[in-house]
VEXMAR-955246 format. One record per residue: residue in one letter; z, y, x of N, C-alpha, C in turn. Coordinates in steps of 0.05 Angstrom, whole numbers, padded with zeros to 5 digits, always signed. Example, Ala and Ser with C-alpha at 12.3 -4.5 7.8 and 13.67 -1.06 7.14 Angstrom:
<nodes>
a+00156-00114+00264+00156-00090+00246+00156-00066+00264 s+00142-00045+00257+00143-00021+00273+00157+00001+00258 
</nodes>
This chain:
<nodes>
x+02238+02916-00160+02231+02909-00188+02201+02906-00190 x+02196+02889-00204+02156+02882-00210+02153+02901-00233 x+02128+02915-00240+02122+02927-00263+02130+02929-00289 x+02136+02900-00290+02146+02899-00322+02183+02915-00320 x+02191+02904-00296+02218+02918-00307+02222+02943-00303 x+02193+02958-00291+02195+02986-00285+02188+02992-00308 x+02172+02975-00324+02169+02988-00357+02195+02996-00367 x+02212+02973-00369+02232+02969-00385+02249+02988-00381 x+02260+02992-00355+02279+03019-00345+02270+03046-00350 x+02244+03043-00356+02233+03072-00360+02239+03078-00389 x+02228+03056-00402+02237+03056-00433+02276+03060-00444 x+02279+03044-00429+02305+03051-00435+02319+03079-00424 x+02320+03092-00408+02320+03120-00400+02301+03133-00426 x+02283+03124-00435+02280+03144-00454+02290+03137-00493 x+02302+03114-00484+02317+03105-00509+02341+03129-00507 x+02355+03142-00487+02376+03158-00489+02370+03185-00506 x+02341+03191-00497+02330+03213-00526+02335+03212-00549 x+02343+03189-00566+02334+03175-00600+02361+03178-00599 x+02366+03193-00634+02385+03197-00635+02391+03186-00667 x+02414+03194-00682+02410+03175-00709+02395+03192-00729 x+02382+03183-00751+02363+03199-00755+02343+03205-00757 x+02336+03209-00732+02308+03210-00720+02283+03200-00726 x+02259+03212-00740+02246+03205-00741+02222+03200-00712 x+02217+03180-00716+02199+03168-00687+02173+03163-00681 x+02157+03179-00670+02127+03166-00663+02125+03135-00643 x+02114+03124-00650+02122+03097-00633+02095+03091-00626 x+02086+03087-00588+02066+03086-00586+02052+03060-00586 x+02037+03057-00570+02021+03031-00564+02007+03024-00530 x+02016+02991-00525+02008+02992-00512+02040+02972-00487 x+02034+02966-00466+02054+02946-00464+02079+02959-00457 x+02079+02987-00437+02102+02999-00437+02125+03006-00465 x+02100+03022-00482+02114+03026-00512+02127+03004-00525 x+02114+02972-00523+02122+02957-00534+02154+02948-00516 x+02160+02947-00495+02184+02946-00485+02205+02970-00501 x+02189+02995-00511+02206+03013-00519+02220+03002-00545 x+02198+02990-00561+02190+02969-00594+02214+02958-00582 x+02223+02934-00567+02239+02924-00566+02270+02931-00559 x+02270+02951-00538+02295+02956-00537+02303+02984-00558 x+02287+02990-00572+02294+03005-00602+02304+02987-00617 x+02293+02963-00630+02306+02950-00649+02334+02927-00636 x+02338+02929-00619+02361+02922-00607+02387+02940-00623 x+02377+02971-00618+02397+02996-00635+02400+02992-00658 x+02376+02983-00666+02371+02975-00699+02385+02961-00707 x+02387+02940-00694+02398+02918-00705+02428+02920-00701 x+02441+02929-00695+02472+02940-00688+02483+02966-00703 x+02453+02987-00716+02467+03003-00724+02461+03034-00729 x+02439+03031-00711+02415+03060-00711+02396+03059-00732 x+02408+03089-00739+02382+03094-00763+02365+03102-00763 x+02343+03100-00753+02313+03116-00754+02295+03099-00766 x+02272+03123-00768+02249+03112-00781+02218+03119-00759 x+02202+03100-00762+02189+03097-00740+02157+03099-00756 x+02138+03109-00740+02115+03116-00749+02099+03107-00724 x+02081+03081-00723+02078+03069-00708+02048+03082-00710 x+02031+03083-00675+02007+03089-00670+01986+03067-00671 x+01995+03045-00683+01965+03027-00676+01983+02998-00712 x+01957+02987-00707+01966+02963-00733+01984+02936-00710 x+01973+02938-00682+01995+02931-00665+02011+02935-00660 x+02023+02960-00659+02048+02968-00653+02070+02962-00674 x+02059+02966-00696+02067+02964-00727+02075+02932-00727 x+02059+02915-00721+02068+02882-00728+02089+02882-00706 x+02097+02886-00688+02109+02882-00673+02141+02901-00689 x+02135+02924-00694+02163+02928-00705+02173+02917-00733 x+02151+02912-00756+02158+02899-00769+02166+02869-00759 x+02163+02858-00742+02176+02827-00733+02199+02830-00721 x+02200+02864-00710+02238+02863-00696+02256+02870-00713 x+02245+02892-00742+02265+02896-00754+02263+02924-00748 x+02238+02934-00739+02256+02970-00735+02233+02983-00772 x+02251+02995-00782+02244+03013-00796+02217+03025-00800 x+02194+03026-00817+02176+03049-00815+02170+03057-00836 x+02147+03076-00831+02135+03099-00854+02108+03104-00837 x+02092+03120-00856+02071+03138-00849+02065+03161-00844 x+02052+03178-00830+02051+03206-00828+02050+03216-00855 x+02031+03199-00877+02028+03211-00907+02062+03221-00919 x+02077+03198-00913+02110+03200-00924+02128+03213-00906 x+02107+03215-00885+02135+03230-00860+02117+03249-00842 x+02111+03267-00850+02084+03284-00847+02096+03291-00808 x+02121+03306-00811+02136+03315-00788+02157+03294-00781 x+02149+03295-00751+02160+03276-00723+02184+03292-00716 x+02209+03275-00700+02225+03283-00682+02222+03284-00654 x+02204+03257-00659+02199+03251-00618+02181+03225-00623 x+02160+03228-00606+02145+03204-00599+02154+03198-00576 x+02145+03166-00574+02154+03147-00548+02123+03138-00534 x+02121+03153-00525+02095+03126-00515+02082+03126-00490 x+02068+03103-00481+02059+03102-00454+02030+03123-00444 x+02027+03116-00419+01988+03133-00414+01994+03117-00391 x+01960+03123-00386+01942+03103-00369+01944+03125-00344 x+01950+03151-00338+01951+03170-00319+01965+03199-00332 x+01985+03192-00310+01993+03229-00308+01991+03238-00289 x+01983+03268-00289+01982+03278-00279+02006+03309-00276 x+02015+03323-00250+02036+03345-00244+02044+03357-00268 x+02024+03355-00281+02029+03384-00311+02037+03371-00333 x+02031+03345-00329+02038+03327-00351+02014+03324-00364 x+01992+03329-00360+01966+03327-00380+01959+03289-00376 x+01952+03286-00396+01953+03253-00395+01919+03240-00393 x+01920+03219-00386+01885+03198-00402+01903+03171-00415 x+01898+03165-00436+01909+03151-00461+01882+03139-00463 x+01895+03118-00483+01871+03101-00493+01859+03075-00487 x+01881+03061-00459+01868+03046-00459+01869+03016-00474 x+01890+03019-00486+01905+03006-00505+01884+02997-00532 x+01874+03029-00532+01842+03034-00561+01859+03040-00588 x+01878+03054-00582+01895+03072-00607+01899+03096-00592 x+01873+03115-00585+01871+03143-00568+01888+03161-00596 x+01860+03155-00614+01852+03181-00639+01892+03175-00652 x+01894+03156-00665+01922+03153-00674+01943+03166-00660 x+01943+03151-00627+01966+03174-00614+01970+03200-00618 x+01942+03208-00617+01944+03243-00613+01951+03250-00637 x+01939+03238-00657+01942+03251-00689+01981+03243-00690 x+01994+03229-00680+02023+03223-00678+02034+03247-00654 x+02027+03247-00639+02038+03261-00616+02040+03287-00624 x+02019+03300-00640+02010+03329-00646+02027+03344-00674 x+02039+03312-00692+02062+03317-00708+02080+03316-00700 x+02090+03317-00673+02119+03304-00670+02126+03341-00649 x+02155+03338-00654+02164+03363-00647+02167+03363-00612 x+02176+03342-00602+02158+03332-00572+02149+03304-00562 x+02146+03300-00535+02127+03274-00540+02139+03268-00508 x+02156+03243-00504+02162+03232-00488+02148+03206-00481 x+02133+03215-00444+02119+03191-00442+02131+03177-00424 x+02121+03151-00418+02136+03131-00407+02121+03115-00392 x+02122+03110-00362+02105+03098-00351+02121+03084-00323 x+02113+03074-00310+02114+03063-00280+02095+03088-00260 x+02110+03081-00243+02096+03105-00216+02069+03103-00215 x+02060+03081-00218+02041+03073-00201+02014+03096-00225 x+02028+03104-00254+02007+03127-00266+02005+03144-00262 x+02026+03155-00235+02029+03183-00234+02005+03197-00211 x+01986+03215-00223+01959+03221-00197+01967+03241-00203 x+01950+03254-00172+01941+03284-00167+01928+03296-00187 x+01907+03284-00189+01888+03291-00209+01870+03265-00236 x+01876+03276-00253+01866+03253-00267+01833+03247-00266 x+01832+03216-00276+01804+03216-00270+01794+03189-00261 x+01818+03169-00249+01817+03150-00232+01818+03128-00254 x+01826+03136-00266+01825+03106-00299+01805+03116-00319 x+01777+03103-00323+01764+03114-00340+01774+03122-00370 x+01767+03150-00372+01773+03162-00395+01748+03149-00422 x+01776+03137-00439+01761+03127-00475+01760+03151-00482 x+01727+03144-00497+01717+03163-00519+01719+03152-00540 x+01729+03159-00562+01730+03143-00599+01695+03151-00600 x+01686+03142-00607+01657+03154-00616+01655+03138-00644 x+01631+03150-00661+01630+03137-00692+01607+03116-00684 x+01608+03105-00693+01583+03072-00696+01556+03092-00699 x+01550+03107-00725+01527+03119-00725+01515+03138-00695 x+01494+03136-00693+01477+03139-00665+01489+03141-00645 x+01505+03119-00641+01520+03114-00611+01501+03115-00588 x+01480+03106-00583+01465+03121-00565+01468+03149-00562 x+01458+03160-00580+01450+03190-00584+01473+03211-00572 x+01502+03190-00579+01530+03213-00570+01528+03202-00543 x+01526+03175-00537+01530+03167-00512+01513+03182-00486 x+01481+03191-00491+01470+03215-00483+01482+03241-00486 x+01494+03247-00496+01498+03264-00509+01526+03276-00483 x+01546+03252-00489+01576+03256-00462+01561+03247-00439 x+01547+03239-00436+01527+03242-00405+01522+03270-00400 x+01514+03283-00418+01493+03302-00412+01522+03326-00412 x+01541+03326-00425+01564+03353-00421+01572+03349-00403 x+01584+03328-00386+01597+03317-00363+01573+03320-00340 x+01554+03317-00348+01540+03330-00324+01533+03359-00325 x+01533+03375-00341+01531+03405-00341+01566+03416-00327 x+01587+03399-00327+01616+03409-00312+01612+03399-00281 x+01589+03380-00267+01589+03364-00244+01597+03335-00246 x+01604+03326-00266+01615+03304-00272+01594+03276-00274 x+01594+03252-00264+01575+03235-00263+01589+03216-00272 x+01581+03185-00274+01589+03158-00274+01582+03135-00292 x+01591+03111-00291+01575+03096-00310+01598+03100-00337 x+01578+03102-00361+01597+03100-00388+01581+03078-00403 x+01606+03067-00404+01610+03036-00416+01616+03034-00448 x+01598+03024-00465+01611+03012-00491+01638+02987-00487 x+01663+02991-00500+01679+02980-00495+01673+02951-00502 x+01682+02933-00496+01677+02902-00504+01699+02884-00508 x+01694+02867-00532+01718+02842-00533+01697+02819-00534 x+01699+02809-00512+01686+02780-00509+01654+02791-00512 x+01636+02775-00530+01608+02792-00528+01606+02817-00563 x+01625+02823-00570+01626+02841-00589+01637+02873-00581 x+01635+02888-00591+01641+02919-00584+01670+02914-00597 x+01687+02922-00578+01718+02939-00596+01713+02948-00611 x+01731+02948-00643+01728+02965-00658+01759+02968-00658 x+01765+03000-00664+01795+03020-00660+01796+03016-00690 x+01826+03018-00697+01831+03010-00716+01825+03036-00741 x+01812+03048-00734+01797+03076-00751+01763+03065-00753 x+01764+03038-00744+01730+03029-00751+01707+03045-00736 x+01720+03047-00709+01707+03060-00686+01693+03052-00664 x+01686+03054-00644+01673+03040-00624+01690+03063-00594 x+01684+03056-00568+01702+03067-00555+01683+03060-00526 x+01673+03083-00517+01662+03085-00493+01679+03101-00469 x+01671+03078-00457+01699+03075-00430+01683+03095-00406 x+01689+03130-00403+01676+03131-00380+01681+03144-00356 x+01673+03126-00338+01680+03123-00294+01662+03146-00286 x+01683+03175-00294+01672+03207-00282+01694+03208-00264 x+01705+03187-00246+01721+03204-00228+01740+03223-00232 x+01751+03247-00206+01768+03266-00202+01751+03280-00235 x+01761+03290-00244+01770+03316-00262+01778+03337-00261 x+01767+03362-00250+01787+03376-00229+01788+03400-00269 x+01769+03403-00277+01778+03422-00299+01787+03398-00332 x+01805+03398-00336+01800+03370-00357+01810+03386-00387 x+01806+03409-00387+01808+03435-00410+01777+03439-00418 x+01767+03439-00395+01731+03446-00399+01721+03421-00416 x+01724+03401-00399+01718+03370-00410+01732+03364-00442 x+01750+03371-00436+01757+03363-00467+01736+03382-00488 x+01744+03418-00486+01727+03418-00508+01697+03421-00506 x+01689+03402-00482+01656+03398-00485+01650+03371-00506 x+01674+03358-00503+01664+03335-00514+01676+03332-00540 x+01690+03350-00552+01703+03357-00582+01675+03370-00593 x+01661+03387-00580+01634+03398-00582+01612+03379-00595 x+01612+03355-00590+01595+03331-00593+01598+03319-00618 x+01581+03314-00640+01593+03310-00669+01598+03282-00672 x+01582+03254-00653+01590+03237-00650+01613+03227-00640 x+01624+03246-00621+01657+03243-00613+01678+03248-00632 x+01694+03227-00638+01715+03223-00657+01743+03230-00650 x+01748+03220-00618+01764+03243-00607+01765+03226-00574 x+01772+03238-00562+01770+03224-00528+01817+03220-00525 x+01815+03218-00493+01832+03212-00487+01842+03228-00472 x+01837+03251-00465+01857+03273-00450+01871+03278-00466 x+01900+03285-00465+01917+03297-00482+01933+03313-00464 x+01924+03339-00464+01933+03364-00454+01954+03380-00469 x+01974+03393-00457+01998+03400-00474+02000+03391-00495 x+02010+03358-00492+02026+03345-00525+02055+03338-00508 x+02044+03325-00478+02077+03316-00467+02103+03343-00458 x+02124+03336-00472+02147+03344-00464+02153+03340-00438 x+02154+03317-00432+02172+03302-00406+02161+03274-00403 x+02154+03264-00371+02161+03246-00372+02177+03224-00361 x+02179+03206-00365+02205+03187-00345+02178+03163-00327 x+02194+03168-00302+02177+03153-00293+02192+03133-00271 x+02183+03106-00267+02201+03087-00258+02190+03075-00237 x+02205+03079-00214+02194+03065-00180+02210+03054-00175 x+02204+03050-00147+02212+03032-00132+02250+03033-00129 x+02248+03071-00124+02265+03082-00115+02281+03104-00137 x+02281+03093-00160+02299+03101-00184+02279+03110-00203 x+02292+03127-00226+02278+03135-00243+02273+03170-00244 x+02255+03171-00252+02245+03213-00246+02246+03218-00268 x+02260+03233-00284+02240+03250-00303+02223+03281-00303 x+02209+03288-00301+02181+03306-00305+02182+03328-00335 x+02190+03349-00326+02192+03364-00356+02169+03377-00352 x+02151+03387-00379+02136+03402-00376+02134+03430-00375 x+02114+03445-00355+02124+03479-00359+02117+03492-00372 x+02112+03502-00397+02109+03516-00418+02104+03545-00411 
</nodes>
């Protein structure tokens, strides 16, 4: 199977989670969107849920299949999120973001009562670290923070280049009216320290580790499908 249908089988193994009902975090990003699709397949035959999508992408896409939604404001508490990452790692701790709906996932993932992720093998590492980790940072003194996650990441041993994100010759902006610095620190061997060094930083809006939010995940190779529970 090529990647995409390792999306799809992964997603669908975790379509067997959703039950009627259910309220749904729905992520972002191309795996999630295979999820987008084979959800409103249910939909359209007969399943009732309501869906609280992580990005204004994820959202046009279910509004054009027909699946159901709401907002965290109307639907404060989750049943189960769906969504992809850019790396897992043994414990399940994730790097998100590269999609650039970090801050949304988590604020979805962190309502939802658990959080099923969904990926192809090829995310699953030793240690995370190998896909540069997004920072949300605010527009105001983006230098200043950008010194700033240099300077904590090097007080842990941590080095590399950190990149303002780019679309064509303009900066990304996240759909929270953000900017998003992409940064190549390698292995991660403590990524608990890292996180709250850089929650520490008042220019950081929120990064992309997401440490105990995943339940489980499903993961799809060559040679069938895994799922990964988390140990609590």
């Amino acid at each position: 199977m090529d990647q995409k249908q390792l999306k799809i089988e992964a997603a669908r193994k975790a379509l067997e989670h959703v039950s009627d009902g259910m309220r749904l975090g729905i992520g972002t990003g191309s795996t999630a969107e295979e999820f987008v699709r084979l959800l409103a397949e249910k939909v359209s035959t007969g399943l009732n849920v309501i869906g609280v999508p992580t990005s204004e992408r994820t959202a046009a896409l279910c509004r054009e299949l027909g699946v159901p939604l709401s907002t965290l404001e109307e639907t404060p508490e989750l049943d189960l999120t769906v969504d992809g990452a850019d790396e897992i790692d043994s414990e399940l701790s994730l790097i998100k973001g590269g999609g650039g709906a970090l801050l949304r996932e988590k604020i979805v993932a962190a309502a939802s009562a658990r959080m099923i992720v969904i990926a192809d093998k090829s995310k699953v590492v030793e240690t995370l670290g190998r896909f540069p980790l997004p920072i949300e940072v605010n527009r105001f003194g983006l230098r200043a923070t950008e010194l700033a996650v240099a300077a904590a990441a090097g007080r842990l041993g941590l080095s590399g280049d950190i990149k303002l994100r780019m679309t064509g010759s303009q900066p990304f902006v996240t759909d929270g009216d953000h900017f998003i610095l992409d940064a190549s620190f390698g292995r991660i061997p403590d990524t608990r320290a890292l996180s709250n060094a850089l929650h520490a930083i008042p220019g950081v809006v929120e990064h992309g580790l997401f440490i105990g939010l995943a339940s489980a995940a499903i993961v799809a190779g060559s040679d069938g499908i895994e799922t990964i529970q988390a140990v609590r």
